[in-house]
N, CA, C and O of each residue as an XYZ file, in Angstrom:
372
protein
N      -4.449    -18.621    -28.965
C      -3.170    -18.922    -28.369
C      -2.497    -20.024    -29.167
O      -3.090    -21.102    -29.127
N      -1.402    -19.980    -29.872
C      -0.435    -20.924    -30.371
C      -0.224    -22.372    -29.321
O       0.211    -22.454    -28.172
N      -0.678    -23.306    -30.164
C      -0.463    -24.452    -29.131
C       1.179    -24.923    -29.782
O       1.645    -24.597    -30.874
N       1.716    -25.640    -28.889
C       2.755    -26.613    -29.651
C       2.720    -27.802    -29.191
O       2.471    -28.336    -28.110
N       3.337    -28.449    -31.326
C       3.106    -29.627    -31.088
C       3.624    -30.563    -30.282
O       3.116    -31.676    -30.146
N       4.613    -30.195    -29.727
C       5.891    -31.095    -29.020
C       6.512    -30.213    -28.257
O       6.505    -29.045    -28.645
N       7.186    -30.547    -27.013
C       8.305    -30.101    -26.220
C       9.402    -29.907    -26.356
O      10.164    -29.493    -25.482
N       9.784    -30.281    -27.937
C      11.140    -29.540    -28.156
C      10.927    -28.333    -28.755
O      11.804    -27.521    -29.053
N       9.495    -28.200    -28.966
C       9.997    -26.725    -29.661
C      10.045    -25.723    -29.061
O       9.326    -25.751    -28.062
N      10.775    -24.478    -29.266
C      11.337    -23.537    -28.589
C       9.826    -22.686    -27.851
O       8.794    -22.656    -28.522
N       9.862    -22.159    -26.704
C       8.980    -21.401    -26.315
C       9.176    -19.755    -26.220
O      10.215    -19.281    -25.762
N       8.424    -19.185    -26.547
C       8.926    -17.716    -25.874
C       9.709    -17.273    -24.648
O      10.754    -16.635    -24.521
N       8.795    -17.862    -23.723
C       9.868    -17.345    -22.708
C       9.788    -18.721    -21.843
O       8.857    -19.509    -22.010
N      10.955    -18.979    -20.795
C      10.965    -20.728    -20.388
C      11.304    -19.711    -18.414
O      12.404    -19.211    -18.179
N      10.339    -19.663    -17.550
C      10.268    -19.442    -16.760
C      11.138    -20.618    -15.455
O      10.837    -21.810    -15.519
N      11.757    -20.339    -14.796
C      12.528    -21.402    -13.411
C      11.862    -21.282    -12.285
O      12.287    -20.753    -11.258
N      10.796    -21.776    -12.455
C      10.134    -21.861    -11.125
C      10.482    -22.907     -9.915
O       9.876    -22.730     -8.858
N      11.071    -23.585     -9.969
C      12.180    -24.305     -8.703
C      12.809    -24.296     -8.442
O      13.679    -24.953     -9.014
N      13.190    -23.373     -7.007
C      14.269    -22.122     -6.430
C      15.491    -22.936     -6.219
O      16.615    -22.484     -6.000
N      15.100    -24.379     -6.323
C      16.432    -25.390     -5.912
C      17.544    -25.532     -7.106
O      18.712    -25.921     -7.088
N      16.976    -25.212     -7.804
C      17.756    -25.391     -9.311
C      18.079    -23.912    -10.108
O      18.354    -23.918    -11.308
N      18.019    -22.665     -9.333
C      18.060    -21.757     -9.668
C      19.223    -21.207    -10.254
O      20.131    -21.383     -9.442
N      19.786    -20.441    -11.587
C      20.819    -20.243    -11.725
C      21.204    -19.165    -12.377
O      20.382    -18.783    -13.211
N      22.647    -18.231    -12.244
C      22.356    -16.929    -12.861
C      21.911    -16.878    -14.193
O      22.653    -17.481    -14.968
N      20.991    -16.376    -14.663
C      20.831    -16.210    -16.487
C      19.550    -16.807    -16.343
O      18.934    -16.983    -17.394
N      19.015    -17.154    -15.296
C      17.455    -18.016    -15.527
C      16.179    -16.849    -15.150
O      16.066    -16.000    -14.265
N      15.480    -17.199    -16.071
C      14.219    -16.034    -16.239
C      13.147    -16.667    -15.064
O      12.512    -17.713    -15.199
N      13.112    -15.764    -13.887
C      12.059    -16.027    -13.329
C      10.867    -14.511    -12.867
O      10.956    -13.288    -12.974
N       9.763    -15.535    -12.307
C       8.613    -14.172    -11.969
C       8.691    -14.278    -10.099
O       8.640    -15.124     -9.206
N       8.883    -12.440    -10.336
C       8.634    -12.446     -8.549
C       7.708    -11.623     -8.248
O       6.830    -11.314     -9.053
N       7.768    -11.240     -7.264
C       6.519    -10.348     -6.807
C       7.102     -9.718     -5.507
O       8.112     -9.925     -4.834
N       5.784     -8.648     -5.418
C       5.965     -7.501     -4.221
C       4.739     -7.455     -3.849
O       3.933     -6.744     -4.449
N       4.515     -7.948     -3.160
C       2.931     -8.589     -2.463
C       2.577     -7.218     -1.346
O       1.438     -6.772     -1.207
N       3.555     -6.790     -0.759
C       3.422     -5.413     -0.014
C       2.613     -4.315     -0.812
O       1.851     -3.512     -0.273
N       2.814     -4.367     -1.843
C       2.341     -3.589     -2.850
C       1.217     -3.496     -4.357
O       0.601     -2.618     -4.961
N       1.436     -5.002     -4.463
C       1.244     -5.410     -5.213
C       0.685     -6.833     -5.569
O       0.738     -7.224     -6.735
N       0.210     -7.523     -4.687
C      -0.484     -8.933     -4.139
C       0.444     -9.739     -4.844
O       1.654     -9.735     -4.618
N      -0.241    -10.571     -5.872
C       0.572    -11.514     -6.298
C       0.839    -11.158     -7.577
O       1.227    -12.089     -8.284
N       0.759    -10.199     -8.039
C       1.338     -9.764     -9.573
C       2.335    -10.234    -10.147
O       3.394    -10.122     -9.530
N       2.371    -10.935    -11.542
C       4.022    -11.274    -11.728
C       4.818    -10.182    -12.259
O       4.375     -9.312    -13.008
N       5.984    -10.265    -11.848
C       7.013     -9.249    -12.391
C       7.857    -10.159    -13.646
O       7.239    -11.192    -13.904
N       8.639    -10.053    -14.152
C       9.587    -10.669    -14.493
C      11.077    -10.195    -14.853
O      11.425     -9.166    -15.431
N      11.818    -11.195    -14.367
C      13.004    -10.666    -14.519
C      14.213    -11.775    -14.370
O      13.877    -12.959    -14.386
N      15.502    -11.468    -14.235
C      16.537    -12.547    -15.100
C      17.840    -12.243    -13.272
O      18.395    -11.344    -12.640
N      17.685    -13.397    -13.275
C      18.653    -14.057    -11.735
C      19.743    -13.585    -12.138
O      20.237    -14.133    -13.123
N      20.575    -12.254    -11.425
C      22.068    -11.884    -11.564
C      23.062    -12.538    -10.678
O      24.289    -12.571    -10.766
N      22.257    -13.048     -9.807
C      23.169    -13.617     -8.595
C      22.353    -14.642     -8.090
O      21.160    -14.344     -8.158
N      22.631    -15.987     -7.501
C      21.953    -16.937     -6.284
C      23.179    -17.294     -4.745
O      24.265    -17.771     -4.416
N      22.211    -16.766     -4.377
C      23.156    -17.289     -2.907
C      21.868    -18.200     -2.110
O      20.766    -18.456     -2.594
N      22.461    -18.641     -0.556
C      21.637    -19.771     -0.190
C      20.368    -19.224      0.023
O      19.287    -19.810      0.068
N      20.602    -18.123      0.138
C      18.913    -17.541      0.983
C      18.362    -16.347      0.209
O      17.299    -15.829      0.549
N      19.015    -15.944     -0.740
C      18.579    -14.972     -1.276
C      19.087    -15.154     -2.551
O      19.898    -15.980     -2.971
N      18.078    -13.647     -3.480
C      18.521    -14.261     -4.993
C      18.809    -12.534     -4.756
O      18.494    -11.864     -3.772
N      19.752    -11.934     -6.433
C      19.820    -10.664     -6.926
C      18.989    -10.574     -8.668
O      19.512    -10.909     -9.731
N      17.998    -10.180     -8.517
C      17.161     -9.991     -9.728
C      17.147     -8.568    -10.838
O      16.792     -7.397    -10.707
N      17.553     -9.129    -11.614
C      17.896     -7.838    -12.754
C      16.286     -7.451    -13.384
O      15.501     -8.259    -13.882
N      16.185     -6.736    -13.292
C      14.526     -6.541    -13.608
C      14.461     -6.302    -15.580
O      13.503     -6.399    -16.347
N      15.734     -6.013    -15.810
C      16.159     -5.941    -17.155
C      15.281     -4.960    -17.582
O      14.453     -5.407    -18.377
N      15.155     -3.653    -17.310
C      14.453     -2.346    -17.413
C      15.351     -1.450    -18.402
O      16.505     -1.105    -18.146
N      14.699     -1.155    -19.477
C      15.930      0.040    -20.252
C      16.225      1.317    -19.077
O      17.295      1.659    -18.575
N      15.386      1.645    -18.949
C      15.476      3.021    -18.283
C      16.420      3.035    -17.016
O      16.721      4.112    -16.500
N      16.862      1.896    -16.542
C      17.742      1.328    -15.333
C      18.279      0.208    -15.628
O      18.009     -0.825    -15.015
N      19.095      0.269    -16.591
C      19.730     -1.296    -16.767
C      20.726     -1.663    -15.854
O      21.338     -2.666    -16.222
N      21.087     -1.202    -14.815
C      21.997     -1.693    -13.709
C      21.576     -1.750    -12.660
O      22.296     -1.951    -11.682
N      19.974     -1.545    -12.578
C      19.113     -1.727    -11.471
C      19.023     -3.544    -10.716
O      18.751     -4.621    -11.247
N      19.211     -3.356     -9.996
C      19.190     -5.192     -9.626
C      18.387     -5.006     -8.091
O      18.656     -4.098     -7.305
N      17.232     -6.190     -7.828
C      16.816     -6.201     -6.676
C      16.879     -7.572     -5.860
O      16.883     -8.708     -6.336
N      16.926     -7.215     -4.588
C      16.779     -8.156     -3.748
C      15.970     -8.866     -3.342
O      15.042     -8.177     -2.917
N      15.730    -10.172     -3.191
C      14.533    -11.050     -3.326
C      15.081    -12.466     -2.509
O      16.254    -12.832     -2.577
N      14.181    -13.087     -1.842
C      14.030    -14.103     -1.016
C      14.085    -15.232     -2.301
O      13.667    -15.221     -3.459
N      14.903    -16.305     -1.373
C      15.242    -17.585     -2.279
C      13.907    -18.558     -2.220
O      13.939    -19.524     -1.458
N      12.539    -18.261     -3.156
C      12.060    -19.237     -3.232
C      11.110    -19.518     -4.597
O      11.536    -18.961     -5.609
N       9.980    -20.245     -4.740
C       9.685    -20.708     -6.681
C       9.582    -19.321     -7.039
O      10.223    -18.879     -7.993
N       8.546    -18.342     -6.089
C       8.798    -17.319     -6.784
C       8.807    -16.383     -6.072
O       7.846    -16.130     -5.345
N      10.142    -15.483     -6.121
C      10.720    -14.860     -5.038
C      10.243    -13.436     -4.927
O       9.779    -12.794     -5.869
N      10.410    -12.962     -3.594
C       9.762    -11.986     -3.039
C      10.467    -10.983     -2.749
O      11.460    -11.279     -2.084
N      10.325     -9.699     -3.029
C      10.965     -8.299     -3.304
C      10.366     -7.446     -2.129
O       9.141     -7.336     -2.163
N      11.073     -6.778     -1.018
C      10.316     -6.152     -0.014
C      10.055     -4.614     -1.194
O      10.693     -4.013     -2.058
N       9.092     -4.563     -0.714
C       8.369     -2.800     -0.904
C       9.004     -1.557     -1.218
O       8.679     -0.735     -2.075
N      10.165     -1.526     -0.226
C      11.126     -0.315      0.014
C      12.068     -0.219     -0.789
O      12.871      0.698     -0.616
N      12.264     -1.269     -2.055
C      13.076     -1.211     -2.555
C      12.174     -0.251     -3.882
O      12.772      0.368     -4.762
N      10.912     -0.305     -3.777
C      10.527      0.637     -4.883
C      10.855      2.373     -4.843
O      10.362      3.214     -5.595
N      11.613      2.552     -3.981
C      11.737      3.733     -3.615
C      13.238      3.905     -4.242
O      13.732      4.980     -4.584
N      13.790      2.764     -4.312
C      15.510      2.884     -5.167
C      14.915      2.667     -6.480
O      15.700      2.970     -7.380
N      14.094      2.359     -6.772
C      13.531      2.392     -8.768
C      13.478      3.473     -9.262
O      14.074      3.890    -10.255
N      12.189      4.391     -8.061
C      12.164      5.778     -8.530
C      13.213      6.964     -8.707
O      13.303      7.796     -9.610
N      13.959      6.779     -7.585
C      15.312      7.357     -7.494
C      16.102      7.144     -8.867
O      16.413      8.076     -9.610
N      16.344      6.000     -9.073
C      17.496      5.581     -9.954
C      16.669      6.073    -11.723
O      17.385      6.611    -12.567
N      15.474      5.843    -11.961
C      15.119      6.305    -12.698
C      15.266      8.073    -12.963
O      15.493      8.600    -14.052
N      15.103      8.651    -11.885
C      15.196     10.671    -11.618
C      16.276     10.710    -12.082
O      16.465     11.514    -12.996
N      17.605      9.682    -11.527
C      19.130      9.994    -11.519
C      19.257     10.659     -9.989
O      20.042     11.590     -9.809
N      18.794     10.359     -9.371
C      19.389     11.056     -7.364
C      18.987      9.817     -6.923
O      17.946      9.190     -7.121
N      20.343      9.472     -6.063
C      20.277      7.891     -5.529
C      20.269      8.821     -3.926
O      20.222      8.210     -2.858
């Protein structure tokens, strides 16, 4: 694993794990624990409102796919929305 020497240097990917400071364009990991325990997903904040976030999962195969997720370090995606992935991937919404 590449260590670095210092904190300015650039990282691969720079994760926002403190939902208080959350902002559109910030790369965070969520999960679907219904399904999926604590697995990380990752994906890029399209929207923040007070209680909820809109998460772009940034998927080629669905690039206008966006999901709904609870406002917190790392936000939570109900289950049922995997059923609009599969759809949107077929093309029948």
């Amino acid at each position: 694993m590449h260590a670095y020497a210092s904190s300015t240097e650039p990282r691969p990917l720079s994760f926002n794990f403190d939902s208080t400071t959350f902002r559109v364009g910030d790369l965070v990991s969520y999960r679907i624990p219904e399904h999926f325990e604590d697995f990380p997903f990752v994906g890029t904040l399209a929207e923040v409102q007070d209680d909820y976030v809109l998460i772009a999962t940034d998927d080629a195969t669905c690039p206008d796919l966006l999901l709904t997720a609870t406002r917190e370090d790392r936000p939570v995606v109900e289950h049922f929305q995997l059923a609009h992935i599969a759809s949107a991937r077929s093309g029948t919404y």
